[in-house]
C-alpha positions as CSV (number, residue, x, y, z in Angstrom):
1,X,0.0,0.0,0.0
2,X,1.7,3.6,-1.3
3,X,1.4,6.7,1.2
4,X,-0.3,8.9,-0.5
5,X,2.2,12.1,-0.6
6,X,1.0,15.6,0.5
7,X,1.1,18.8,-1.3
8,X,4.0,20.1,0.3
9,X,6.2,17.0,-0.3
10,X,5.2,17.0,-3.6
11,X,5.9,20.7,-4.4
12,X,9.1,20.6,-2.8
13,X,10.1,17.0,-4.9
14,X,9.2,19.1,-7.9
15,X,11.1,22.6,-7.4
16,X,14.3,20.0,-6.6
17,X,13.7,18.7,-10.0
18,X,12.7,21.6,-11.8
19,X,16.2,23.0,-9.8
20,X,18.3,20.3,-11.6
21,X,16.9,20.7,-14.6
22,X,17.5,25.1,-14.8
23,X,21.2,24.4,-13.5
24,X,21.3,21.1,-16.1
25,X,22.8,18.8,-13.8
26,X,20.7,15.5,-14.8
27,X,22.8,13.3,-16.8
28,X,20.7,12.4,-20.1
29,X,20.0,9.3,-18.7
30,X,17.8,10.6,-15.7
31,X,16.5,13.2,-17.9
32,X,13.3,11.7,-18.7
33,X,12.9,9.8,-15.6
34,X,12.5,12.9,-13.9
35,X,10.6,14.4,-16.4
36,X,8.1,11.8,-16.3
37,X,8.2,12.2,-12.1
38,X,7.4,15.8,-12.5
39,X,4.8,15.5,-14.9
40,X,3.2,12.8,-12.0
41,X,4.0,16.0,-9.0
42,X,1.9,18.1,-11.3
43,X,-0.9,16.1,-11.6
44,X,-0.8,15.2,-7.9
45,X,0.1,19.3,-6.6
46,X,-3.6,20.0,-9.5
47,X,-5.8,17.3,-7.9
48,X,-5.2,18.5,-4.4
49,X,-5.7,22.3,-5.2
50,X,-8.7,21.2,-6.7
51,X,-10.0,19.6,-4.4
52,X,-9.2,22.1,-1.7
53,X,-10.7,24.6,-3.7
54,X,-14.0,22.6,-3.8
55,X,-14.0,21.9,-0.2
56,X,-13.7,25.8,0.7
57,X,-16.3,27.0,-1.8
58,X,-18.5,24.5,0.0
59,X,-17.4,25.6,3.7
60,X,-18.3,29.3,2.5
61,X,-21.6,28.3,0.9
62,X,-22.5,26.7,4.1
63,X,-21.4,29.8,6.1
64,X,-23.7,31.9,3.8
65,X,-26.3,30.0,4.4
66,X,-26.3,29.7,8.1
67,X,-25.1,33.6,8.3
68,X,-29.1,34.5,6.2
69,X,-30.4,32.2,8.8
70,X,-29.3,35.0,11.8
């Protein structure tokens, strides 16, 4: 069973590769491993903000509502 990694984690994974990419120092032959890793750190740093998004557009909808109830 895989931990599921948290936003910070991921982020910071990614600015290391993103890093090591700007100064070059992959050798070709991890080049598009990390690429590939990165492109997975997106997708998993999208989905979360997402998510977190929808879950406080629903907190504040339930506060409007209960703030017209007063």
């Amino acid at each position: 069973m895989r931990k599921e990694i948290k936003f910070s984690e991921a982020f910071k994974e990614l600015k290391t590769i993103v890093n090591s990419l700007e100064e070059e120092e992959l050798d070709v032959e991890e080049l598009s491993a990390k690429v590939e890793r990165a492109l997975k750190l997106i997708k998993i740093c999208r989905e979360k903000i997402e998510k977190t998004e929808l879950e406080v557009k629903n907190i504040l909808k339930k506060f409007e509502r209960e703030d017209e109830k007063d």
